[in-house]
N, C-alpha and C positions, 0 to 999 in steps of 0.2 A: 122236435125241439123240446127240454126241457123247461119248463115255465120257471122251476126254481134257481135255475142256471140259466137264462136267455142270453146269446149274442150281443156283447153289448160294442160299442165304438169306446175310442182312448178314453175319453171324456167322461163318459158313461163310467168304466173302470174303475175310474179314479173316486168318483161321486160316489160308486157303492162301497167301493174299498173304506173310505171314508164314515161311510156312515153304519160302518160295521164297527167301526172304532168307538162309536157313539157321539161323531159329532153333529150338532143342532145345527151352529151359524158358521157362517168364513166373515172373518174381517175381510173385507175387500173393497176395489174400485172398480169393480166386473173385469178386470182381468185376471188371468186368461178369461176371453169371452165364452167360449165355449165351454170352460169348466164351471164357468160360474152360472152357465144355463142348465148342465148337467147339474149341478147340485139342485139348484130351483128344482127341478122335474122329479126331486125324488125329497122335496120338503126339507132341504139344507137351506137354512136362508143367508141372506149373504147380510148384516152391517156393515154398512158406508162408512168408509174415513177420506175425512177431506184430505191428508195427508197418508203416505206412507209409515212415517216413525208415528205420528198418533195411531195409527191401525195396531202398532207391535204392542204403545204402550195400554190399546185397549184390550189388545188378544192377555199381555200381563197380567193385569187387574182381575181377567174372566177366568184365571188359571187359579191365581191366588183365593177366588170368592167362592169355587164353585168343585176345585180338585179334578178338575178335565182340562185334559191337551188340549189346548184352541188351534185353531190353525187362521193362520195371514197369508193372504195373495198377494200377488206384486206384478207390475210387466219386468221385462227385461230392463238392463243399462238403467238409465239414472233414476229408475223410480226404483230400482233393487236399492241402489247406496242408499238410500231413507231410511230401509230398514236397518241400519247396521248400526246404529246408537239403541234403537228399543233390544237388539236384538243382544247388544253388549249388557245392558241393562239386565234381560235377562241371565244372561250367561252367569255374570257377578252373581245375582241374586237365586241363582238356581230355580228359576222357572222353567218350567216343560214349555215348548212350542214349538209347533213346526210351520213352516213357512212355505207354502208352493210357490214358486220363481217363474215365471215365465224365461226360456230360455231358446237363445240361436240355436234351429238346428244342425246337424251336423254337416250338410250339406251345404249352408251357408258359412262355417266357420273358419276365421281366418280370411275373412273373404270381403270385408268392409262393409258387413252386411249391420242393416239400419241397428241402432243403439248398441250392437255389438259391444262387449265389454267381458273380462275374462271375472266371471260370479264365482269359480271357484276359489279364484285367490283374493275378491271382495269380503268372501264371506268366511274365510278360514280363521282368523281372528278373534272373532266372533259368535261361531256354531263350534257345540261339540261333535257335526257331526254332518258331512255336505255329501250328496251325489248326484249323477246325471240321471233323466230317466229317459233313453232314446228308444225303447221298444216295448211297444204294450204287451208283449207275453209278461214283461217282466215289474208292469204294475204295479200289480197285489205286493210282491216281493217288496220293493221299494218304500211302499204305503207302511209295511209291517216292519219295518225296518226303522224307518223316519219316526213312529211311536214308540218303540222299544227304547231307542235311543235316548229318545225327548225325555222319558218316564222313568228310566232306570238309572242305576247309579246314583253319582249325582245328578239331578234332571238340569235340563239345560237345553238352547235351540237346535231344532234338526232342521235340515234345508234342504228339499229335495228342488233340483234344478231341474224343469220338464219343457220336451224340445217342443218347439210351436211345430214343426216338421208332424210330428206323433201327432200330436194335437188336433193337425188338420187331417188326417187320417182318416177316410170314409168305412173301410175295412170293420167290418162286425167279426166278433170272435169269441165264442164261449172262454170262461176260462177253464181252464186245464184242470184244475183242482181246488174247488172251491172251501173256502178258510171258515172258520168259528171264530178263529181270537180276535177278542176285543180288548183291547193297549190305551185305551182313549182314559184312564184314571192315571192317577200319578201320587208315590211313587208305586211302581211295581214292585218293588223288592222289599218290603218293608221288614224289618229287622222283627224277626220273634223271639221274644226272651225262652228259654227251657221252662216249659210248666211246670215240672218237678221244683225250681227254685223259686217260681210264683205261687206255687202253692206254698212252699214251708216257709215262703215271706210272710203269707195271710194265715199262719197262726197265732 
C-alpha cells in the first residue's frame, strides 16, 4: 500500500479532496454524518448553523473576509430548500461557494423514498453550476470541478448533489490518480494588465 495514496472510503474522498482545496471548516448540521466525520478525522472542523440559510449566509461572509471558497452541507429535501435564498444571495452578489447536498440514491429514486425531492431543478435558479456525484471513482473529478466553477468567471454557488447510496459505501479504493490542484482561492482567473503598458504608465 502506498501511505501517500492510502485506500480511502466515499467519505474519506471527499474530506481529502476537500482539503486539498484548502479548506479549514464546513458550515454544517453534521449532515451528511459520515462526511462530516470524514472531515473531523483529517482536522476540517465543521461550524454549527442553527438554520440552513444562516449556514449559507455565514459560509458568504467567510468568502467575502477571508478570499476562500467555503463550503455548506445540508441533508436532502427540505433542509436543501433553506439554502436557496443564501445561495441566491450569493449568486446576485458573486460569491464563490459550494454546497454539499445530501442526496436520494439512485436506487431509491422516483421511488417515494423519504424527503425525496428533485435538488436539481431546486437549485438550478440559483447555482451557476449543479451535479450528481453517484460513483466514487469519480470524486476527486466532481470536488475539482464544484471549485473551478465556484472561483472562476464570474464566481457564484456550485452544488454538488452526493448520493447517500455512495456514501454508505464500505468499499476502500486508492485513487487512480492522485491531484495537486488547489481551487480553494477565488478569483482564479484574475485579469493581468500587459507589463509593457504598466511599465510606460509608471514613467
Amino acid at each position: 500500500m502506498n501511505d501517500s495514496n492510502p485506500p480511502l472510503r466515499p467519505p474519506q474522498r471527499f474530506a481529502h479532496a476537500l482539503r486539498r482545496h484548502g479548506v479549514e471548516f464546513l458550515f454544517g448540521q453534521s449532515n451528511p454524518p459520515s462526511l462530516t466525520l470524514a472531515c473531523d478525522d483529517i482536522a476540517i472542523r465543521q461550524i454549527g448553523y442553527r438554520q440552513e440559510n444562516a449556514g449559507t449566509y455565514m459560509a458568504d461572509a467567510y468568502a467575502r473576509v477571508t478570499g476562500r471558497v467555503p463550503v455548506v452541507t445540508a441533508q436532502d429535501g427540505p433542509a436543501a430548500t433553506l439554502l436557496v435564498p443564501g445561495l441566491a444571495e450569493c449568486l446576485s452578489a458573486s460569491v464563490p461557494i459550494v454546497a454539499l447536498v445530501q442526496d436520494v440514491g439512485p436506487g431509491a429514486r422516483d421511488r417515494n423514498a423519504f424527503q425525496e425531492l428533485d435538488q436539481l431543478e431546486l437549485f438550478k435558479g440559483v447555482a451557476k453550476w449543479i451535479r450528481r456525484v453517484t460513483s466514487a471513482s469519480r470524486t476527486e473529478d466532481y470536488v475539482d470541478m464544484a471549485f473551478a466553477a465556484a472561483a472562476s468567471g464570474r464566481p457564484g454557488p456550485a452544488v454538488l448533489l452526493v448520493s447517500m447510496e455512495l456514501l454508505a459505501e464500505r468499499e476502500e479504493q486508492a485513487v487512480a490518480a492522485p491531484r495537486q490542484a488547489a481551487l480553494g482561492r477565488y478569483p482564479l482567473d484574475r485579469v493581468q494588465p500587459d507589463p509593457d503598458v504598466i511599465a510606460a504608465a509608471a514613467k
